[in-house]
PDB file of N, CA, C and O in Angstrom:
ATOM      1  N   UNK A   1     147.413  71.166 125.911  1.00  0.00           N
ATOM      2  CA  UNK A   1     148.278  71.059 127.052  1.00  0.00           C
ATOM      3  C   UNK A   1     149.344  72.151 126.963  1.00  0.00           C
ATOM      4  O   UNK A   1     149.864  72.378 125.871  1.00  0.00           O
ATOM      5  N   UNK A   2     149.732  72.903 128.149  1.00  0.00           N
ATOM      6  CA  UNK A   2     150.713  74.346 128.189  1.00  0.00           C
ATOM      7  C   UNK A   2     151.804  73.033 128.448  1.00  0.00           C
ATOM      8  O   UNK A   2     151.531  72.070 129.164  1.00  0.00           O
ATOM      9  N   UNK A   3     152.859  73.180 127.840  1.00  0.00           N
ATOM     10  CA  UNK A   3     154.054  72.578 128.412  1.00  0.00           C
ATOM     11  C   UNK A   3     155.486  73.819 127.551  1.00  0.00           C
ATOM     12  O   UNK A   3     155.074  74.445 126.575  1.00  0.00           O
ATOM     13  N   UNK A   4     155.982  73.900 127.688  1.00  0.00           N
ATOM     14  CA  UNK A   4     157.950  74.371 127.497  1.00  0.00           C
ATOM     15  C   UNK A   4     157.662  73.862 126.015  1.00  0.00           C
ATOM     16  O   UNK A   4     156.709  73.094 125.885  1.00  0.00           O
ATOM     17  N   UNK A   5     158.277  74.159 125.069  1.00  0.00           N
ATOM     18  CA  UNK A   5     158.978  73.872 123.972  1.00  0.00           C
ATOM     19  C   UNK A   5     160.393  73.074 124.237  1.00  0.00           C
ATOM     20  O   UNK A   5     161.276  73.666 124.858  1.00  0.00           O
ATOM     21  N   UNK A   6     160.629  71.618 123.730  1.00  0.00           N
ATOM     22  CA  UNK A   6     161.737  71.395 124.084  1.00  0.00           C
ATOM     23  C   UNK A   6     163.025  71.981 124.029  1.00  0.00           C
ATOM     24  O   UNK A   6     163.841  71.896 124.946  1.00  0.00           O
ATOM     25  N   UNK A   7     163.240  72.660 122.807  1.00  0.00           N
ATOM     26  CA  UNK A   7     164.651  73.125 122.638  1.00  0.00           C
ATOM     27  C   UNK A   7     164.464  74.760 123.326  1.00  0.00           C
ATOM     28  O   UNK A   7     165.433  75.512 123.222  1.00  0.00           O
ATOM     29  N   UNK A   8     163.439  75.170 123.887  1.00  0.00           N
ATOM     30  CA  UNK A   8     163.245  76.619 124.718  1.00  0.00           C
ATOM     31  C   UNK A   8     162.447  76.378 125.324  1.00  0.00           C
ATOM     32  O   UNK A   8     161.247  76.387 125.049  1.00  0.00           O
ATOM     33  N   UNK A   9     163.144  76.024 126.600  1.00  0.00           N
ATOM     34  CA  UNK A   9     162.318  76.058 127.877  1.00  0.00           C
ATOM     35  C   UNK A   9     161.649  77.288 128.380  1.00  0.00           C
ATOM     36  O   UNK A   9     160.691  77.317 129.152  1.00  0.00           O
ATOM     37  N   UNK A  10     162.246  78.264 127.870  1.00  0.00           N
ATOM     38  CA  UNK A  10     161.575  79.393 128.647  1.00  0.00           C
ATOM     39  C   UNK A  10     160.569  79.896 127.885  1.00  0.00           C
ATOM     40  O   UNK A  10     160.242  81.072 128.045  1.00  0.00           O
ATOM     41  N   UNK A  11     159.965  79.138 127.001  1.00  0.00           N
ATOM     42  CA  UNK A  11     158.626  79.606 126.593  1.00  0.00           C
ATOM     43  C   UNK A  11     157.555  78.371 126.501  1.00  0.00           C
ATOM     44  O   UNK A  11     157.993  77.329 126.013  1.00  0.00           O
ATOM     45  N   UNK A  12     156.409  78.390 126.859  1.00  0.00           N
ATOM     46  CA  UNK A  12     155.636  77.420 127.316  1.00  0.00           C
ATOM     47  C   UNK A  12     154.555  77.958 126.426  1.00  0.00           C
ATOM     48  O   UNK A  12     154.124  79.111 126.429  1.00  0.00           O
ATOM     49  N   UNK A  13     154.166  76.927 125.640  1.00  0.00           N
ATOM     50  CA  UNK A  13     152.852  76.704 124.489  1.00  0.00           C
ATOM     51  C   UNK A  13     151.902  75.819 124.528  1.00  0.00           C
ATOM     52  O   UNK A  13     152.064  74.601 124.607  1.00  0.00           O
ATOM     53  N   UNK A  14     150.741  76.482 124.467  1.00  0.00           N
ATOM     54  CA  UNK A  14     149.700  75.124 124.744  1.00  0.00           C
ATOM     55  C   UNK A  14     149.571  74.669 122.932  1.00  0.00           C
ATOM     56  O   UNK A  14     148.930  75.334 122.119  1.00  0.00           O
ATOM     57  N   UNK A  15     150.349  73.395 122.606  1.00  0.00           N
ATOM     58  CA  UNK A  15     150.115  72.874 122.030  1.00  0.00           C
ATOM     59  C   UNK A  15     149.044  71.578 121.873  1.00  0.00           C
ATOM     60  O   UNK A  15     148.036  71.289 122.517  1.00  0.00           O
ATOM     61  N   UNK A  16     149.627  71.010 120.876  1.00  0.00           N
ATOM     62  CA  UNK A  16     148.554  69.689 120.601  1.00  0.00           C
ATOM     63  C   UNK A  16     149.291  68.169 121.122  1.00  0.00           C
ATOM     64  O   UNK A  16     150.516  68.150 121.002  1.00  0.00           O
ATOM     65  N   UNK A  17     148.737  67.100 121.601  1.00  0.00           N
ATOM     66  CA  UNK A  17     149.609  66.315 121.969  1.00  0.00           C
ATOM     67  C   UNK A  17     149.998  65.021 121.035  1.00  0.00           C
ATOM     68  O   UNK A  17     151.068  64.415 121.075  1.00  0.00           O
ATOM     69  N   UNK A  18     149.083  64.792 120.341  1.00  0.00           N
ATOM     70  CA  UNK A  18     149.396  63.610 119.121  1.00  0.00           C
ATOM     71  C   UNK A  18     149.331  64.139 117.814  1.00  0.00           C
ATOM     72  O   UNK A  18     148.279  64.441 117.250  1.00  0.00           O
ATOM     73  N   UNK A  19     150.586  64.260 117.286  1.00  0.00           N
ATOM     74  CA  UNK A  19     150.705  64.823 115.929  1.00  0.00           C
ATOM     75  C   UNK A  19     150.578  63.883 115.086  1.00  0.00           C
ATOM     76  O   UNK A  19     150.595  64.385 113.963  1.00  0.00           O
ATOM     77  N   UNK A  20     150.446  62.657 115.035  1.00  0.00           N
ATOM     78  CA  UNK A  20     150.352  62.028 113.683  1.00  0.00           C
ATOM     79  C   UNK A  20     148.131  62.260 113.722  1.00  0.00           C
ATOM     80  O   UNK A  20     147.247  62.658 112.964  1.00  0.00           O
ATOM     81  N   UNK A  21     148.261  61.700 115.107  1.00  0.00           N
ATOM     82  CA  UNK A  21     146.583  61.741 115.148  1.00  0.00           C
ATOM     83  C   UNK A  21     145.721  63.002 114.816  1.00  0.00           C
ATOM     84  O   UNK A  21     144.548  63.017 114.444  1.00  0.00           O
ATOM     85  N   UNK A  22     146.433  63.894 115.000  1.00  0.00           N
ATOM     86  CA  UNK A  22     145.648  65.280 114.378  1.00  0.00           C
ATOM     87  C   UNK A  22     146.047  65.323 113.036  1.00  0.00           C
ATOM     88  O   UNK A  22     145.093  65.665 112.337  1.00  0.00           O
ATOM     89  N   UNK A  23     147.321  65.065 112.228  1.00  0.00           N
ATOM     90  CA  UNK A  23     146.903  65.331 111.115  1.00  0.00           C
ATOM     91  C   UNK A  23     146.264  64.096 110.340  1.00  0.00           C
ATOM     92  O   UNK A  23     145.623  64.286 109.307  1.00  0.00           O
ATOM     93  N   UNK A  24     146.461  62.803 110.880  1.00  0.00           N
ATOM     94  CA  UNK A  24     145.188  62.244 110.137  1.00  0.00           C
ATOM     95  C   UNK A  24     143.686  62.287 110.140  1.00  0.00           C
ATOM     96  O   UNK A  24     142.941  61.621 109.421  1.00  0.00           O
ATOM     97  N   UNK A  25     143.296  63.307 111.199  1.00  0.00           N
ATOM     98  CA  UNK A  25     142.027  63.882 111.353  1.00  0.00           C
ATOM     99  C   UNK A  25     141.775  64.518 110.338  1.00  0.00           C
ATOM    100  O   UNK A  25     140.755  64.327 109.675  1.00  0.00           O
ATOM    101  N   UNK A  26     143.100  65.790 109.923  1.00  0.00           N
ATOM    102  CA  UNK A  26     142.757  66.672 108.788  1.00  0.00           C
ATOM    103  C   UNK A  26     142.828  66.335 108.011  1.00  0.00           C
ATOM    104  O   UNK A  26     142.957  67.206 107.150  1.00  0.00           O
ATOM    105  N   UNK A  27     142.828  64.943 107.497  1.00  0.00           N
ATOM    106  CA  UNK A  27     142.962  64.907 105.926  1.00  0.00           C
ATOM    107  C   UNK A  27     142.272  65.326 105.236  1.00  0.00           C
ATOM    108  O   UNK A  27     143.102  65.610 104.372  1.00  0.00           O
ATOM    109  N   UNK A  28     141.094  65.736 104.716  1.00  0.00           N
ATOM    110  CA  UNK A  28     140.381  66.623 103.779  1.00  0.00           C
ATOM    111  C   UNK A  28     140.963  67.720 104.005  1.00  0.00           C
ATOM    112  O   UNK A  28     140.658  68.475 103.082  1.00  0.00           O
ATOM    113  N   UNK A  29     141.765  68.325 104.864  1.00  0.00           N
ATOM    114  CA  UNK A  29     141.581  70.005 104.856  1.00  0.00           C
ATOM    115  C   UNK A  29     143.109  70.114 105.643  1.00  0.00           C
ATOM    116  O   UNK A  29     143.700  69.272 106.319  1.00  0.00           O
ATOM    117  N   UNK A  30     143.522  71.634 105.230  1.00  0.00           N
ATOM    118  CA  UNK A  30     145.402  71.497 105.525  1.00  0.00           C
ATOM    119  C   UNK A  30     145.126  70.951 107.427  1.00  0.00           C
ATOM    120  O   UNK A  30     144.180  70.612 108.138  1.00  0.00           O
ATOM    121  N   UNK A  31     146.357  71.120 107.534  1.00  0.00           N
ATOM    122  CA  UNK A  31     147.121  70.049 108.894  1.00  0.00           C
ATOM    123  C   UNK A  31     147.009  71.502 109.745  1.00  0.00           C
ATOM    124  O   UNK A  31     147.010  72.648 109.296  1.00  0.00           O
ATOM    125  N   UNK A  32     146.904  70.994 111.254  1.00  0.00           N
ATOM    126  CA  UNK A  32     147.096  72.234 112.497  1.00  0.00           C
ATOM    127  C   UNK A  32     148.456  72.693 112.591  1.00  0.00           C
ATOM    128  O   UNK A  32     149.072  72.692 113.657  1.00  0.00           O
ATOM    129  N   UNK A  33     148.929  73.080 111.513  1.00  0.00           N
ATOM    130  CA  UNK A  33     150.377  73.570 111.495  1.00  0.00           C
ATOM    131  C   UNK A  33     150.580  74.442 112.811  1.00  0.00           C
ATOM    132  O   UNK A  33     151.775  74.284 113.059  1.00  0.00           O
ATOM    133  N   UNK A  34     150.069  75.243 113.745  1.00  0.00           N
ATOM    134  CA  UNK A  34     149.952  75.942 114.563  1.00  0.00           C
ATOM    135  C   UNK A  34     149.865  75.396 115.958  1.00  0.00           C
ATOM    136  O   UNK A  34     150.102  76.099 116.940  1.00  0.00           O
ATOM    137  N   UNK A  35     149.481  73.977 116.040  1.00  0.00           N
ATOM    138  CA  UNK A  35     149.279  73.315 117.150  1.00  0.00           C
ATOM    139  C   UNK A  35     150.477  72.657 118.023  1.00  0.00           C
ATOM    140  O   UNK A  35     150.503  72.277 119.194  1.00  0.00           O
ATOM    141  N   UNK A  36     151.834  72.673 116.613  1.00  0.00           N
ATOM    142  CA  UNK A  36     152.909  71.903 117.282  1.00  0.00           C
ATOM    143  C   UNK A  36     154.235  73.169 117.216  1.00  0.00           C
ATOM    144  O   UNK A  36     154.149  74.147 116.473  1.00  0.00           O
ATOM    145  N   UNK A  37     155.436  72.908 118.148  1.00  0.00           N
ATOM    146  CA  UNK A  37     156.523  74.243 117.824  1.00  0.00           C
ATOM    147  C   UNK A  37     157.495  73.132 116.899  1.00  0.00           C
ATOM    148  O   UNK A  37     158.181  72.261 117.433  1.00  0.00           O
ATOM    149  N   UNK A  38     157.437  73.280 115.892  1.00  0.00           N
ATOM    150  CA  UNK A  38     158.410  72.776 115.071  1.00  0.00           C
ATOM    151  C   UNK A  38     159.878  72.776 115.134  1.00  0.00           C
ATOM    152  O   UNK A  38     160.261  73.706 115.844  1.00  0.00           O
ATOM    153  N   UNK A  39     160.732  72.153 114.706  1.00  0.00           N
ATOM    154  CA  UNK A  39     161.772  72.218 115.246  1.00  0.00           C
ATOM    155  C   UNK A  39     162.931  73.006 114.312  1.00  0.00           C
ATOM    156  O   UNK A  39     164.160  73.069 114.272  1.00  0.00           O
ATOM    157  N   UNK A  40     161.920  73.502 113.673  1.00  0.00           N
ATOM    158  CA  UNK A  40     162.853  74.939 112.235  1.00  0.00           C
ATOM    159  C   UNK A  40     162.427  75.722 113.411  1.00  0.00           C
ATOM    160  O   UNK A  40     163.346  75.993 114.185  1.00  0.00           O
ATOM    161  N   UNK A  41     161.387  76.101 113.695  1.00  0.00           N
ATOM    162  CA  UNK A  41     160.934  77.367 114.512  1.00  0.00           C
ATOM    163  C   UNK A  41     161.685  76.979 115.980  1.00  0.00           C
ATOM    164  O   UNK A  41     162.362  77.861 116.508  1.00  0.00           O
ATOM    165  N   UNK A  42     161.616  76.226 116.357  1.00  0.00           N
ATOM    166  CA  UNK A  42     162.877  76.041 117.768  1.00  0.00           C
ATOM    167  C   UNK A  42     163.651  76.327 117.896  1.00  0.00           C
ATOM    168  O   UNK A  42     164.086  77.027 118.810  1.00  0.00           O
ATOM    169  N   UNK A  43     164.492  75.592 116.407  1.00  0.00           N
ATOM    170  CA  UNK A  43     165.945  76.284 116.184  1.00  0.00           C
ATOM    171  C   UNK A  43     166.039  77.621 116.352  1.00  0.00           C
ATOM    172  O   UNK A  43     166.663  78.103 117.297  1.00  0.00           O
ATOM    173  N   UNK A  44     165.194  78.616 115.100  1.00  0.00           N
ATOM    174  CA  UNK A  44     165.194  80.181 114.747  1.00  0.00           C
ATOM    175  C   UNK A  44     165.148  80.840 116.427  1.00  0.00           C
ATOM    176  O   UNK A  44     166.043  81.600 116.795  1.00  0.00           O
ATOM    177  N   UNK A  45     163.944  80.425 117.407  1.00  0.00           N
ATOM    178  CA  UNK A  45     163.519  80.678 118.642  1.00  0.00           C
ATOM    179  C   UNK A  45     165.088  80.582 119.863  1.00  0.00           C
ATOM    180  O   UNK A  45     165.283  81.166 120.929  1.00  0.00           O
ATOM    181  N   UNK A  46     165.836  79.722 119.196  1.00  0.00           N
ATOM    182  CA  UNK A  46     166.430  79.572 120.421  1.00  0.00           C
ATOM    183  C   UNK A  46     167.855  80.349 119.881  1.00  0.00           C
ATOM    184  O   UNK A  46     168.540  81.087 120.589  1.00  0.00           O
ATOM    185  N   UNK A  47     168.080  80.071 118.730  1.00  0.00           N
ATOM    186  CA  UNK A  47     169.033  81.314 118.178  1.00  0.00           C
ATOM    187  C   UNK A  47     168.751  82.679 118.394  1.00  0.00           C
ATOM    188  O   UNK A  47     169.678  83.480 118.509  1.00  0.00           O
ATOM    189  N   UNK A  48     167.171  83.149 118.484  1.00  0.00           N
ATOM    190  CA  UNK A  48     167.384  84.722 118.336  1.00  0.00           C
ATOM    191  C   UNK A  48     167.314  84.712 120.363  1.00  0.00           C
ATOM    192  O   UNK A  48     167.473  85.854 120.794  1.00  0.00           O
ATOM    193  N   UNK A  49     167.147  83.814 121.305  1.00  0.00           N
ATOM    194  CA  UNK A  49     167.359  83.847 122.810  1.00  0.00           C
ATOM    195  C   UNK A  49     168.745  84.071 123.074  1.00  0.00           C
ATOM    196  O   UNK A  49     169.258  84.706 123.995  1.00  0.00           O
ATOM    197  N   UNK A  50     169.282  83.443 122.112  1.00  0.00           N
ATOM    198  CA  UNK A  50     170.961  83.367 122.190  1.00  0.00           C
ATOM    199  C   UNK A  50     171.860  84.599 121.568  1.00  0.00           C
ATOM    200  O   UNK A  50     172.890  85.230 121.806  1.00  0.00           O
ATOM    201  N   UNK A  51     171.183  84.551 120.965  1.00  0.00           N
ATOM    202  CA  UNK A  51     171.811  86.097 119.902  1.00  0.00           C
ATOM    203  C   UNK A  51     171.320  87.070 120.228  1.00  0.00           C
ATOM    204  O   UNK A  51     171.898  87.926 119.558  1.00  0.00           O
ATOM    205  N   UNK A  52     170.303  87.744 121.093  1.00  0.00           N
ATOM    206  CA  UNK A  52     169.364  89.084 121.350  1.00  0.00           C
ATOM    207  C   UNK A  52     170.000  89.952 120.642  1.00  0.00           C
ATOM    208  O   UNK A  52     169.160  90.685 120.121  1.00  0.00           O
ATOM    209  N   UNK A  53     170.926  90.218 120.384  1.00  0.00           N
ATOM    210  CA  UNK A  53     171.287  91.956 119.903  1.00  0.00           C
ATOM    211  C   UNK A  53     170.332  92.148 118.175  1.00  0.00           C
ATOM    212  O   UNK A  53     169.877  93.155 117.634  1.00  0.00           O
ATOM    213  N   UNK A  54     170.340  90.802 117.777  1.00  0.00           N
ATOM    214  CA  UNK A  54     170.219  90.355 116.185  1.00  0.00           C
ATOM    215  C   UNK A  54     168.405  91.073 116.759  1.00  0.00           C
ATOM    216  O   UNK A  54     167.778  90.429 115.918  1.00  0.00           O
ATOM    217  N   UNK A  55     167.731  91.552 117.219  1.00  0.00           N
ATOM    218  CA  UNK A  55     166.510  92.265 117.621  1.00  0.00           C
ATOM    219  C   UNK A  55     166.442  92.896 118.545  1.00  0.00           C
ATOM    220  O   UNK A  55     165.302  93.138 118.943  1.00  0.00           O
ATOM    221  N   UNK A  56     167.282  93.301 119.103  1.00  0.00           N
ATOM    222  CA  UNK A  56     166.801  93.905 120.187  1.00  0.00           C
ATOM    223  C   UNK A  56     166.671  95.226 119.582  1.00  0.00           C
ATOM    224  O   UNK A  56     167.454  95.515 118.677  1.00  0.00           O
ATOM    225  N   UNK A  57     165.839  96.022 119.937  1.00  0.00           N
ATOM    226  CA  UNK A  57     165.585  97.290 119.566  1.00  0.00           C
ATOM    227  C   UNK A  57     164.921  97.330 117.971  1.00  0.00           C
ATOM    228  O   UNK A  57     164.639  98.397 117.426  1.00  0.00           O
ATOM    229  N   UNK A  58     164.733  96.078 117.363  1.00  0.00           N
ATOM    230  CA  UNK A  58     163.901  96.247 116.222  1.00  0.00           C
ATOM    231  C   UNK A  58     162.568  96.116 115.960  1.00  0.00           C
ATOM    232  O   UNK A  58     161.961  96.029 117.028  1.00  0.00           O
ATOM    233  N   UNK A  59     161.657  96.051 114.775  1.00  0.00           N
ATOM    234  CA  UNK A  59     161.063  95.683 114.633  1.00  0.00           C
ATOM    235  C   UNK A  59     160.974  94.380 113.949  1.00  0.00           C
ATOM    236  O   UNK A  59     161.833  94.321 113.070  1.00  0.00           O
ATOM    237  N   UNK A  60     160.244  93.299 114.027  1.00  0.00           N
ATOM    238  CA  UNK A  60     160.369  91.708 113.907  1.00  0.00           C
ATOM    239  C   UNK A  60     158.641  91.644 113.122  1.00  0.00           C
ATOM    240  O   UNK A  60     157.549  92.107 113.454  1.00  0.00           O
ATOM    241  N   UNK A  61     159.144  90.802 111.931  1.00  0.00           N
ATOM    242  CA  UNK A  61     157.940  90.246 111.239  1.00  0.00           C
ATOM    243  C   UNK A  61     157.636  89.150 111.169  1.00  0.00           C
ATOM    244  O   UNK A  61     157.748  88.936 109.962  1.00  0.00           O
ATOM    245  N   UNK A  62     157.200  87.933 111.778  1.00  0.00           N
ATOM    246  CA  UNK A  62     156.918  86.728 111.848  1.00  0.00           C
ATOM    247  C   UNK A  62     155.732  86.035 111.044  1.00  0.00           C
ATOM    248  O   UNK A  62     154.566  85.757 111.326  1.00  0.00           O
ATOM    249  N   UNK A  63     156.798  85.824 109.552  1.00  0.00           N
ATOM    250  CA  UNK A  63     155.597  85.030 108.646  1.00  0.00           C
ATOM    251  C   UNK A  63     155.266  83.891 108.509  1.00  0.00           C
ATOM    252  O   UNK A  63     156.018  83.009 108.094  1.00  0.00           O
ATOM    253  N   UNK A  64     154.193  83.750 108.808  1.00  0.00           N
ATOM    254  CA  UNK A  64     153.959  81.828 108.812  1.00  0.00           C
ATOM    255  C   UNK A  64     154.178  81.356 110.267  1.00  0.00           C
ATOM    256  O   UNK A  64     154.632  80.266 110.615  1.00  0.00           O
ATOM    257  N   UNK A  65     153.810  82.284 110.979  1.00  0.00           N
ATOM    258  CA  UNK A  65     154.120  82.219 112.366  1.00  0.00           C
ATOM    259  C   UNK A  65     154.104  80.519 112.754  1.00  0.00           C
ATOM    260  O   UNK A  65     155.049  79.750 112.926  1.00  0.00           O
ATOM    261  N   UNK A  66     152.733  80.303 112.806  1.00  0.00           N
ATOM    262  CA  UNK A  66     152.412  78.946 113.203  1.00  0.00           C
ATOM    263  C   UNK A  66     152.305  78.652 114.647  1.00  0.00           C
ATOM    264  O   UNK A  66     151.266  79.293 114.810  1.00  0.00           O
ATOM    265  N   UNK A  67     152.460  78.374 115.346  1.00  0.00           N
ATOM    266  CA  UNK A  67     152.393  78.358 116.892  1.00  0.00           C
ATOM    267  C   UNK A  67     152.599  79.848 117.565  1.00  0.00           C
ATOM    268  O   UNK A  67     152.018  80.338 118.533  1.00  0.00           O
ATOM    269  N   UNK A  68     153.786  80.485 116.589  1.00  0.00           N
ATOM    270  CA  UNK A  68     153.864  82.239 117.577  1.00  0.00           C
ATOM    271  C   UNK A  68     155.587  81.826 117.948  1.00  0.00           C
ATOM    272  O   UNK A  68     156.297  82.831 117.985  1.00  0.00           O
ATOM    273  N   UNK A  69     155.885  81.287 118.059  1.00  0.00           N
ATOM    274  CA  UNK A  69     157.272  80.495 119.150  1.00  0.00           C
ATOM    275  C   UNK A  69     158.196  81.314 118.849  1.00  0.00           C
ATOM    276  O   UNK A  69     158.943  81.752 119.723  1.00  0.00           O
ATOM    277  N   UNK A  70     158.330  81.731 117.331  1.00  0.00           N
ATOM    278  CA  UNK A  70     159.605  82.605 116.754  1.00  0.00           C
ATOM    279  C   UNK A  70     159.188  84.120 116.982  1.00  0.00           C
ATOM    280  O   UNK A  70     160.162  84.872 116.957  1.00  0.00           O
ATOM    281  N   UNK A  71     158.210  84.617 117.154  1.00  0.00           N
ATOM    282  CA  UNK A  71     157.564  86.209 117.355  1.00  0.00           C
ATOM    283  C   UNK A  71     157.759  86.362 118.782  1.00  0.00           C
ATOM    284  O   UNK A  71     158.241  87.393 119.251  1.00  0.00           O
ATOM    285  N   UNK A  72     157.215  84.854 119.865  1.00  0.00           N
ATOM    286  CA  UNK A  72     157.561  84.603 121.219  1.00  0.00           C
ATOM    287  C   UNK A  72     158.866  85.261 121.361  1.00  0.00           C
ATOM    288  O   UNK A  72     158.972  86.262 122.070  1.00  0.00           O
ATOM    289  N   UNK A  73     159.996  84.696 120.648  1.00  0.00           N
ATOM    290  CA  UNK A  73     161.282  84.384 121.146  1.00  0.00           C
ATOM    291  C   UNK A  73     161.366  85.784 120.858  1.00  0.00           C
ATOM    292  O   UNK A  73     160.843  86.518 121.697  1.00  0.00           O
ATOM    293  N   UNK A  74     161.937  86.352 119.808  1.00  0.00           N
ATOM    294  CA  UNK A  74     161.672  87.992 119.246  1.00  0.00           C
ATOM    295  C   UNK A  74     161.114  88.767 120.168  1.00  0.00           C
ATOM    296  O   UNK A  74     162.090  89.434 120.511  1.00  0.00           O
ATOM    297  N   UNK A  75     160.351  89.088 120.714  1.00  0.00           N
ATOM    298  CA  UNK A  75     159.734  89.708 121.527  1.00  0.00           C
ATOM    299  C   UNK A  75     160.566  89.788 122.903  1.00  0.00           C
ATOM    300  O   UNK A  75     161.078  90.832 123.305  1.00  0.00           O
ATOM    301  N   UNK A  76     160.669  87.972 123.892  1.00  0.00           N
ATOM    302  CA  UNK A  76     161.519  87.515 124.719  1.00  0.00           C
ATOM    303  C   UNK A  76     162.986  88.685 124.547  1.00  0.00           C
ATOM    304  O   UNK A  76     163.159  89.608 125.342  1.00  0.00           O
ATOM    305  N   UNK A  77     163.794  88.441 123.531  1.00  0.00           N
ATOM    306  CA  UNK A  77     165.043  88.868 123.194  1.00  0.00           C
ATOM    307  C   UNK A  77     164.832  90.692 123.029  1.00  0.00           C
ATOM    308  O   UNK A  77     165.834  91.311 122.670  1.00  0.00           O
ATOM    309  N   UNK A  78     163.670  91.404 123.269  1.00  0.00           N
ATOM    310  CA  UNK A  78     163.709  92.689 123.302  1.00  0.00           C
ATOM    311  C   UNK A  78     163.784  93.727 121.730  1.00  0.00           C
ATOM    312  O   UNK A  78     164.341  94.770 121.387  1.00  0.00           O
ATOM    313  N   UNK A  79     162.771  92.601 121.038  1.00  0.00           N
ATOM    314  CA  UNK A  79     162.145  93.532 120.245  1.00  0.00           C
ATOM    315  C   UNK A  79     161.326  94.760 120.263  1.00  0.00           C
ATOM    316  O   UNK A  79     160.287  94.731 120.922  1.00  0.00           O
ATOM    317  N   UNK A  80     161.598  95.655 119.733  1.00  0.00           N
ATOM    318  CA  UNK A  80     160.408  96.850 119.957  1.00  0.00           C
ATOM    319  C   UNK A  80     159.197  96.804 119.625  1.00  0.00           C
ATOM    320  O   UNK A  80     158.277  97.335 120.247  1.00  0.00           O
ATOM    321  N   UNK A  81     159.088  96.011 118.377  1.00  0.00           N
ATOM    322  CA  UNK A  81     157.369  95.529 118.122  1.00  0.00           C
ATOM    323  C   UNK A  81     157.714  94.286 117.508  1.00  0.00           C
ATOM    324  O   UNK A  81     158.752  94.146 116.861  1.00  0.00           O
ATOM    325  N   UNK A  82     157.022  93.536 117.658  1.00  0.00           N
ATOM    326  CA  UNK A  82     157.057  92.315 116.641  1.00  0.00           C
ATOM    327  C   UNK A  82     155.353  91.788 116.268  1.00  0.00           C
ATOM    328  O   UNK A  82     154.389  91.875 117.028  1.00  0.00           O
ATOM    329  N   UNK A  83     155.377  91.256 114.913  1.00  0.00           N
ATOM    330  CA  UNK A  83     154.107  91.095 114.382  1.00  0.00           C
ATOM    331  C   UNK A  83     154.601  89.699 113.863  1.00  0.00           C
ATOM    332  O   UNK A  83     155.714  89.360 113.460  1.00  0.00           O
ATOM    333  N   UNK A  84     153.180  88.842 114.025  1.00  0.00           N
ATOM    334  CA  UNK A  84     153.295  87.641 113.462  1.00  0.00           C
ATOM    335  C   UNK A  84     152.005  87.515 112.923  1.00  0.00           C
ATOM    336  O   UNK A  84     150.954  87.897 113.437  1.00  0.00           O
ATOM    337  N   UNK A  85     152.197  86.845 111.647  1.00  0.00           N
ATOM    338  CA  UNK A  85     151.019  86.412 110.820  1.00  0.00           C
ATOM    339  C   UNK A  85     150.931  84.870 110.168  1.00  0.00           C
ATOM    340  O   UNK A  85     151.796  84.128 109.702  1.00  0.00           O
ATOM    341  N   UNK A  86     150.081  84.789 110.276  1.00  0.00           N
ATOM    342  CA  UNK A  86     149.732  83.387 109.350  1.00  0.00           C
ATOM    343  C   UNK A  86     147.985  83.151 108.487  1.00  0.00           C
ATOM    344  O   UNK A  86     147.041  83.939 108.549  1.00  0.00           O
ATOM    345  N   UNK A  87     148.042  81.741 107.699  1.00  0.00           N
ATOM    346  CA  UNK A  87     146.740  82.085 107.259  1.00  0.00           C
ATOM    347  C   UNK A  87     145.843  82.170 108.182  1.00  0.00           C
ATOM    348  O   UNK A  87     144.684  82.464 107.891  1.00  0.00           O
TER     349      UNK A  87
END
């Protein structure tokens, strides 16, 4: 489902909709860390919307991306390149 991130509306993620139910799916194997915007990465996301200068004109490395939300926001705020990675 595409919906807003709560704490940043202005970015819309198709996440997952039942988080306890997906990760008790994964139990043999790690969790869809990528499926939900966490609310460390919300925070970071809605601080660098609020702060732009803290990137604007840089380059941005997003490790452990996980959903994208913090490379999103980075980018949003007028990064010059931004890269995000995860496993």
């Amino acid at each position: 489902m595409v919906r807003a991130a709560p704490f940043v509306p202005e970015i819309r993620l198709d996440v997952g909709e039942a988080i306890v139910a997906m990760w008790e799916a994964a139990a043999a194997k790690p969790p869809p860390y990528f499926a939900f915007p966490w609310v460390g990465g919300q925070a970071v996301a809605r601080y660098l919307l609020d702060h732009r200068a803290l990137v604007a004109g840089r380059r941005v490395l997003d490790v452990g991306t996980g959903s994208g939300l913090c490379a999103i926001a980075a980018a949003l705020a007028g990064a010059r390149a931004v890269v995000a990675t995860d496993v």
